[in-house]
C-alpha positions in Angstrom: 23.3 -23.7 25.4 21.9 -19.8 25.9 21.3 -19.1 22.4 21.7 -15.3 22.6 25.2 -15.7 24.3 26.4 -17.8 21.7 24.5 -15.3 18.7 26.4 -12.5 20.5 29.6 -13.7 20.3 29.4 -15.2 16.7 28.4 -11.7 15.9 31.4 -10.1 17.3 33.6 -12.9 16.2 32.5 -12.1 12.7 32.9 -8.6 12.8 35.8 -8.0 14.2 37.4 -10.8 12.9 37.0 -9.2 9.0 40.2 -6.4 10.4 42.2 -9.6 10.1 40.8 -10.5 7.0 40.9 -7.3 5.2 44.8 -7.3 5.7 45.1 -10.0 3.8 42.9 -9.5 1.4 40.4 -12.2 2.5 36.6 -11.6 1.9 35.0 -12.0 5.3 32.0 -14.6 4.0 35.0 -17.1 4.7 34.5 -16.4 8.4 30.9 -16.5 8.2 31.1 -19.8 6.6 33.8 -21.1 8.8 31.7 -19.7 11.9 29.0 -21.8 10.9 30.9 -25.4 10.4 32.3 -24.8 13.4 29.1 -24.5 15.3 27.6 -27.3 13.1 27.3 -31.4 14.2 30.5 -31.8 13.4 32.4 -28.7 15.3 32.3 -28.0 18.5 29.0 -26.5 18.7 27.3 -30.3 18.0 24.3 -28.1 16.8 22.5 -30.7 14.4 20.6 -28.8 11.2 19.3 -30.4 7.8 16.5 -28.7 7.3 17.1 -27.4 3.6 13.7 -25.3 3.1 14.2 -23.3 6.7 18.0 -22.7 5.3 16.3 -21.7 2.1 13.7 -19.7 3.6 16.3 -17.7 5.5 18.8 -17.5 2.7 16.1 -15.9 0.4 15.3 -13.3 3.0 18.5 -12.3 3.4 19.6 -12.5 -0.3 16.6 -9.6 -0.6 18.3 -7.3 1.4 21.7 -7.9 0.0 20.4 -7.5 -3.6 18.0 -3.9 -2.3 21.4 -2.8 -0.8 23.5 -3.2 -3.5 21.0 -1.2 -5.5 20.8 1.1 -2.9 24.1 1.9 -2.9 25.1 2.1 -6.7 25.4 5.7 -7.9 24.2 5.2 -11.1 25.6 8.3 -12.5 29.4 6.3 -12.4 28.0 3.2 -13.2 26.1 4.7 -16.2 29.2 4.5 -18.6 29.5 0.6 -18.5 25.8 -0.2 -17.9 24.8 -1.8 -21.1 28.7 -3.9 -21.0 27.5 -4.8 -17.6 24.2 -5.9 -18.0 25.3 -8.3 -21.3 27.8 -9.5 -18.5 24.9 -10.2 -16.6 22.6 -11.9 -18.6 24.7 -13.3 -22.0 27.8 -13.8 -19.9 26.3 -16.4 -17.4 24.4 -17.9 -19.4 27.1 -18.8 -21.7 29.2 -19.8 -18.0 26.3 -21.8 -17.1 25.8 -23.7 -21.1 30.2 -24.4 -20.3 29.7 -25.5 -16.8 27.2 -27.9 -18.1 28.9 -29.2 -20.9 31.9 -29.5 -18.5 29.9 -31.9 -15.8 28.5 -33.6 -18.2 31.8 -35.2 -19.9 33.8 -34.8 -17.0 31.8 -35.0 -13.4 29.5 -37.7 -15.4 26.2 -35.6 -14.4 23.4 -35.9 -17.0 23.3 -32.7 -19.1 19.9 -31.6 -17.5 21.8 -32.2 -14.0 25.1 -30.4 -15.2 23.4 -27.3 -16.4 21.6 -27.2 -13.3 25.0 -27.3 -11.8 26.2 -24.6 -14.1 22.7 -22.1 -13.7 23.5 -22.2 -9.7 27.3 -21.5 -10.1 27.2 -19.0 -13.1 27.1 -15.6 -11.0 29.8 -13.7 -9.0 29.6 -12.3 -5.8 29.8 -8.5 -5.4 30.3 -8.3 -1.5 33.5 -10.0 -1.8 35.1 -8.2 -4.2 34.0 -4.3 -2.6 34.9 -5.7 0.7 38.4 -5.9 -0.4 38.4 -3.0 -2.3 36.9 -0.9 0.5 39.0 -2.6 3.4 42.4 -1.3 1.0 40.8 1.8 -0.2 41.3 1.6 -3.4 39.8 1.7 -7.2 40.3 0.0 -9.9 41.2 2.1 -13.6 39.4 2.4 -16.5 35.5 2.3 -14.9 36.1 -1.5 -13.8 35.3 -1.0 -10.2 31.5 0.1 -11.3 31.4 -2.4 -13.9 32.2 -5.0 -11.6 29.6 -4.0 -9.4 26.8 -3.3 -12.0 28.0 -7.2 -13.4 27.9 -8.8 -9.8 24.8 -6.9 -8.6 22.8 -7.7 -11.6 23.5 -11.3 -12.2 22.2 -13.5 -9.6 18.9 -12.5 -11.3 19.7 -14.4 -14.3 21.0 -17.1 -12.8 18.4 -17.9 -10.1 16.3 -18.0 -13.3 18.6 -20.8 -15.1 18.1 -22.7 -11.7 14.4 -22.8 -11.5 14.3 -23.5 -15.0 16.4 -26.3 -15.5 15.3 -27.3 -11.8 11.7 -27.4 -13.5 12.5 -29.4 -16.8 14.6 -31.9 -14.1 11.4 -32.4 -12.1 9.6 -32.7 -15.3 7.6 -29.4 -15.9 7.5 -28.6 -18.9 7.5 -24.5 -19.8 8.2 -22.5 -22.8 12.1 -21.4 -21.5 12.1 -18.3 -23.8 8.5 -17.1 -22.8 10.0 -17.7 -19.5 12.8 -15.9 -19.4 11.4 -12.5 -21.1 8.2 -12.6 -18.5 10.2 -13.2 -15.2 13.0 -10.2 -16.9 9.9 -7.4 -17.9 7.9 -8.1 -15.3 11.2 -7.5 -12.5 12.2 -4.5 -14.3 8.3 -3.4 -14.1 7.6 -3.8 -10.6 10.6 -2.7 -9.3 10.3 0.6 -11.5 7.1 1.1 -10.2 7.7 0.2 -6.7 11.0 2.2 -6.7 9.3 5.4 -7.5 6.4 5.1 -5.5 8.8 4.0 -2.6 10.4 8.0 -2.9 7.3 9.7 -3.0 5.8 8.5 -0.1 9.3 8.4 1.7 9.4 12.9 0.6 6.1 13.2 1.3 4.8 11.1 4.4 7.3 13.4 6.7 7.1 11.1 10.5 7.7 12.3 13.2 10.1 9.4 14.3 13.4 9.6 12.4 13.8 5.6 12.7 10.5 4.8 11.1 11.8 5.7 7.5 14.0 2.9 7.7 11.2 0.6 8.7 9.4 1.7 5.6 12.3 0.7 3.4 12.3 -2.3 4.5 8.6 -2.9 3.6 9.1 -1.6 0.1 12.1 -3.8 -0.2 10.2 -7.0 0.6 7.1 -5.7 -1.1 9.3 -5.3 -4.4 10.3 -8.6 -3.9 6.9 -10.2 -3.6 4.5 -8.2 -5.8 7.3 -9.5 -8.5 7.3 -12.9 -7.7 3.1 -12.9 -7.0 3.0 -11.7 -11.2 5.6 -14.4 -12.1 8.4 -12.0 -12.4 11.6 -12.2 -11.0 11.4 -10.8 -7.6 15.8 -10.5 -7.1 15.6 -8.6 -10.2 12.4 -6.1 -9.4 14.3 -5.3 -5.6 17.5 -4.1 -7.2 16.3 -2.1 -9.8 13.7 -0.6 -6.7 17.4 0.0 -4.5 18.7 1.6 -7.8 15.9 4.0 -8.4 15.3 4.9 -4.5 19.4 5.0 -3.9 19.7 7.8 -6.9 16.6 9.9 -6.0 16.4 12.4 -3.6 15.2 11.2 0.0 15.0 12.1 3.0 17.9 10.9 5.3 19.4 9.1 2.5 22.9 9.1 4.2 21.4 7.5 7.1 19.2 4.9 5.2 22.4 4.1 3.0 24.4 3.2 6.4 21.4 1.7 7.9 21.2 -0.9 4.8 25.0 -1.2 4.4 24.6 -2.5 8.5 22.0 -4.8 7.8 23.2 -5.9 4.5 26.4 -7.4 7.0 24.1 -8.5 8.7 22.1 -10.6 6.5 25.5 -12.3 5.1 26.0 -13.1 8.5 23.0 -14.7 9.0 23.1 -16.0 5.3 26.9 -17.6 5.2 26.7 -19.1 9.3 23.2 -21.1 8.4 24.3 -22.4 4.9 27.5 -23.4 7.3 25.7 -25.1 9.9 23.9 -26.8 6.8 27.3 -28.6 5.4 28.5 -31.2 6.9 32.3 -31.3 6.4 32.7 -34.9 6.2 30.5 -35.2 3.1 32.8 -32.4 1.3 35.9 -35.5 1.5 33.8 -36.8 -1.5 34.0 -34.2 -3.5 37.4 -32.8 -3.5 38.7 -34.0 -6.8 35.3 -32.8 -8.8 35.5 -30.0 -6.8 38.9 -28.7 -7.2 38.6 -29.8 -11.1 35.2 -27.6 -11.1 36.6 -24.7 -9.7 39.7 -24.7 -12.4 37.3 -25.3 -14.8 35.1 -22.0 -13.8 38.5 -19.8 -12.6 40.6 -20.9 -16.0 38.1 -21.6 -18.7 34.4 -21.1 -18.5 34.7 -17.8 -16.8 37.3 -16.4 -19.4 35.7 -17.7 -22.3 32.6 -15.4 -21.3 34.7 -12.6 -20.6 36.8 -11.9 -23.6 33.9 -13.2 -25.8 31.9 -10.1 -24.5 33.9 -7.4 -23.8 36.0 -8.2 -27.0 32.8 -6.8 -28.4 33.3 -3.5 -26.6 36.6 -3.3 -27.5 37.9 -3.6 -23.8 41.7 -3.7 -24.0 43.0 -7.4 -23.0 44.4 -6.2 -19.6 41.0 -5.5 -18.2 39.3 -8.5 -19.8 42.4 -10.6 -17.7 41.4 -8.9 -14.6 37.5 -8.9 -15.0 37.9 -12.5 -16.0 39.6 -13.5 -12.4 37.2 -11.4 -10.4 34.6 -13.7 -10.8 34.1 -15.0 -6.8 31.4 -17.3 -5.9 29.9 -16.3 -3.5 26.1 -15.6 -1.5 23.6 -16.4 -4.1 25.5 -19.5 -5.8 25.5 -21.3 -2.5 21.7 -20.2 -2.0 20.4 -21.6 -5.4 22.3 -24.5 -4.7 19.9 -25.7 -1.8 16.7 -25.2 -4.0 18.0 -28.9 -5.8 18.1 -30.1 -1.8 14.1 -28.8 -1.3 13.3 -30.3 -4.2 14.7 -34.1 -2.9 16.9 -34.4 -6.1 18.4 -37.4 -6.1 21.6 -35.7 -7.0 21.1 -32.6 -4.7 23.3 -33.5 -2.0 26.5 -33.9 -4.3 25.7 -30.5 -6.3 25.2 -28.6 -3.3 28.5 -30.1 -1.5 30.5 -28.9 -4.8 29.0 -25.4 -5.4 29.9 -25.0 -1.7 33.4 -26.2 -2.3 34.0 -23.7 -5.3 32.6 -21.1 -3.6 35.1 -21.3 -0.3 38.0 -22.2 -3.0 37.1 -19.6 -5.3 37.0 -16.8 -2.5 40.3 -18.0 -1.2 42.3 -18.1 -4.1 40.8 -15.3 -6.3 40.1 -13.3 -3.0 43.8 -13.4 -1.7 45.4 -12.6 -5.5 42.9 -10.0 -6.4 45.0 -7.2 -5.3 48.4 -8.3 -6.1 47.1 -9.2 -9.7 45.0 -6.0 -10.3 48.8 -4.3 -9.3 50.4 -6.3 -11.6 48.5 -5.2 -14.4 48.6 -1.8 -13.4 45.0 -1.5 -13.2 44.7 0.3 -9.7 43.9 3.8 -9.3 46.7 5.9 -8.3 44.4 8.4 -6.4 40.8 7.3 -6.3 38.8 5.3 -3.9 36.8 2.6 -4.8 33.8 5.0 -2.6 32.8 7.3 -5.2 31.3 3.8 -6.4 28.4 4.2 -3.7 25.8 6.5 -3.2 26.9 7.6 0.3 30.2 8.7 -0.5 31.1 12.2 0.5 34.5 12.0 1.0 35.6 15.0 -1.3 36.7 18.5 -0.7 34.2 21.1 -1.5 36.6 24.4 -3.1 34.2 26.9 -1.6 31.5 27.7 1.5 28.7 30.6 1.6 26.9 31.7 4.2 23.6 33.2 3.3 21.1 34.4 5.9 17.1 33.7 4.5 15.6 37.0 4.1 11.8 37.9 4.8 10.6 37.8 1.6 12.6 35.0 0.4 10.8 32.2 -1.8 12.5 29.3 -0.3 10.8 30.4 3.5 8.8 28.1 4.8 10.0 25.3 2.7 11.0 22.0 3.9 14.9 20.8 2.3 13.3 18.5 -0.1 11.4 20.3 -1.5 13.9 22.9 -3.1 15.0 22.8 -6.2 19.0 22.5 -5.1 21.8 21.1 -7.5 22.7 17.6 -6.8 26.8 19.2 -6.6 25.9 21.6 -3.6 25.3 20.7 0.1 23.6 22.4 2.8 26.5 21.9 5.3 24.7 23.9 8.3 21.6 25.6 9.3 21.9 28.2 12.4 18.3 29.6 13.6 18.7 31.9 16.8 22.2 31.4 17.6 21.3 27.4 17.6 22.9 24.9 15.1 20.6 22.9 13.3 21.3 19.4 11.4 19.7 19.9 7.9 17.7 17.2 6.7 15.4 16.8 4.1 12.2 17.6 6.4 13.9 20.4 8.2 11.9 23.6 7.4 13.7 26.5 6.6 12.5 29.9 7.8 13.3 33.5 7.1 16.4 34.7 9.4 18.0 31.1 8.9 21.4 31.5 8.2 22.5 28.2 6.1 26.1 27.1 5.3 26.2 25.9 1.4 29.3 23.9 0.2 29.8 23.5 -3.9 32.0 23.1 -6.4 33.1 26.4 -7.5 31.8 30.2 -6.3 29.7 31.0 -9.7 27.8 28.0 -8.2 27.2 29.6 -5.1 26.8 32.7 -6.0 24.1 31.6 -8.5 22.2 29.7 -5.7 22.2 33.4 -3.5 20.7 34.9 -5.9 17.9 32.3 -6.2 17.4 32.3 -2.2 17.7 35.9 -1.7 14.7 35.9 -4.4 15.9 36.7 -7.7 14.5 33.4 -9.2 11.5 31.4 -8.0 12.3 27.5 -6.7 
């Protein structure tokens, strides 16, 4: 079988297949999934795969990227309203779903409790891609700052959770650690490194100024795995130290940031891709016969009880009025990283590893199917959709509004700003340099384009006092 015929046309099949999805409000990992089942021993593709660490291997690299781009592409400034709701969410709220789960498996799946909270840790965060994905596909927000809370929650979690796994993965193998000490080091250390990382990552990105456009990319991919490692190398938590790097680098100033947040929203699909069709090709579809009845009755148990529970204990605290706790409450999707921790029990030769990973796969494609399909008409029903925003000004690259007023200013001779490269001026985040025209010619500003006196640049802002403030400060009235 020519491998790179059949990778093209999964690839296509995958991405053109989500327009179908989107319509009916169907996150697109379900294709992924399908696409690898299909292609599995037991589909048509008769491709035979049970090798659990090369599945984990794979699904850790691409989990990196999805985590750095989900950082990436949080504008903090919208997010920064419910950040501290959203990271108790993240951290209180799963494990409290994780402590139910386990409580739940243990009476009712007849796991012991070490085995059920192991259960619970893998399955105790949500999946952010599949709830955007609709959101984007529909164009639409959610009221009352959910959408960026929902993000912020989704994007933040799998950190807490992939540390509940190893941990209760470690007392199952017998291991004995200090699971307090644990959890602060792996938490400081992740929000260390990839502080550090983060801002070292912009500096060299503003200041290294290659001569290949396509290179910067390269380098963000090298800071993205290096967050990743340099964390895990000082026993942090290396899921944790790559988003908070994608946070820092995806609010600062770099240069081409509108193409590196496309470039990373590309290959974040594609590492879900890659991600959903190998833990696919992993399952074998016969085996999920014996666990239909645990796994529907797990997946109620999440969708109905555990996952409500956490919700209305927490934002009860914040005084979140009980229509948004309802919908924050279903939008709890299973998704990439759930199905990712749940092969580290299948590396580990558990004896029970095959039967967790066969449910936690089963309430993950259940969970995106049913909460995925009613997300929207149950969001409408509680009146929580925004009438006129889009779910975009979520994101970093969004730039889909209006600016009220243009200026064209022409660069004179003894201007301060001549000579200067983009970056380097001191330009308010709310104005854009639209255009640059040097000798009749139109030039594409970036940040390493290098303005010189005669330029004539088009700004864009908000209002004209704006504007006229910043031709003041280019014609030389104030230094930059």
């Amino acid at each position: 079988m020519n491998i790179l015929l059949i990778s093209g046309i999964i690839l296509l099949t995958c991405a053109i297949s989500s327009k179908v999805l989107y319509r009916y409000g169907i996150p697109t990992l379900a294709m992924f999934l399908a696409m690898g089942m299909i292609m599995g021993s037991e589909g048509i593709g008769g491709v035979y795969f049970d090798n659990a660490q090369l599945a984990t291997s794979i699904s850790n690299l691409g989990l990196v990227f999805i985590m750095f781009s989900g950082g990436f592409g949080t504008n903090w400034k919208t997010a920064k309203p419910v950040a501290f709701s959203s990271a108790v969410l993240a951290t209180f709220g799963v494990a409290l779903t994780a402590l139910l789960i386990g409580i739940f498996s243990y009476f009712v799946l007849g796991l012991t409790f070490l085995e059920g909270m192991l259960l619970g840790s893998i399955i105790s965060s949500t999946d952010a891609a599949s709830v955007f994905s609709i959101l984007r596909s529909k164009k639409l927000d959610l009221k009352n700052g959910l959408a960026p809370m929902l993000e912020m929650e989704s994007g933040s979690n799998d950190p807490m959770a992939y540390m509940l796994t190893t941990i209760f993965l470690g007392l199952i193998l017998g291991k004995g650690e200090n699971v307090f000490l644990l959890l602060a080091t792996q938490i400081a250390l992740g929000l260390i490194v990839g502080a550090i990382v983060g801002k070292l990552a912009v500096w060299l990105i503003n200041n290294i100024k290659l001569d290949i456009d396509g290179l910067y990319s390269i380098i963000v991919i090298g800071v993205a795995l290096l967050s990743f490692a340099l964390a895990e190398l000082f026993a942090g938590n290396g899921f944790l130290a790559v988003y908070i790097t994608g946070i820092i680098m995806g609010n600062s100033r770099l240069v081409h940031k509108v193409s590196l947040v496309r470039y990373f929203d590309g290959l974040s699909w594609l590492m879900q891709i890659l991600l959903f069709f190998t833990l696919g090709l992993l399952v074998f579809p016969s085996r999920l016969l014996n666990v239909i009845l645990p796994g529907i009755a797990t997946a109620v148990f999440i969708i109905f009880v555990a996952r409500p529970i956490a919700v209305f204990l927490i934002l009860s605290l914040f005084k979140r009025p009980i229509k948004d706790q309802l919908l924050v409450s279903w939008v709890g999707f299973r998704g990439a990283a759930a199905i990712v921790f749940a092969t580290y029990p299948l590396t580990a030769g558990l004896a029970v590893a095959d039967y967790i990973f066969n449910i936690v796969f089963f309430v993950a494609v259940v969970s995106v199917l049913v909460q995925g399909t009613l997300f929207i008409p149950i969001a409408k029903k509680l009146n929580l959709i925004g009438s006129e925003e889009t779910v975009l000004k979520t994101f970093t690259d969004y730039s889909g509004e209006i600016h009220a007023e243009l200026l064209e200013v022409k660069i004179p001779e003894d201007s301060k700003i001549a000579n200067k490269t983009i970056m380097d001026l001191d330009i308010p985040m709310d104005i854009l340099i639209v255009m640059v025209r040097r000798n009749g010619k139109i030039i594409t500003p970036r940040g390493a384009t290098e303005i010189k006196a005669g330029d004539i640049m088009m700004l864009a802002g908000g209002n004209k006092e704006q504007l006229m403030s910043m031709d003041e400060k280019i014609k030389g009235s104030f230094s930059f």
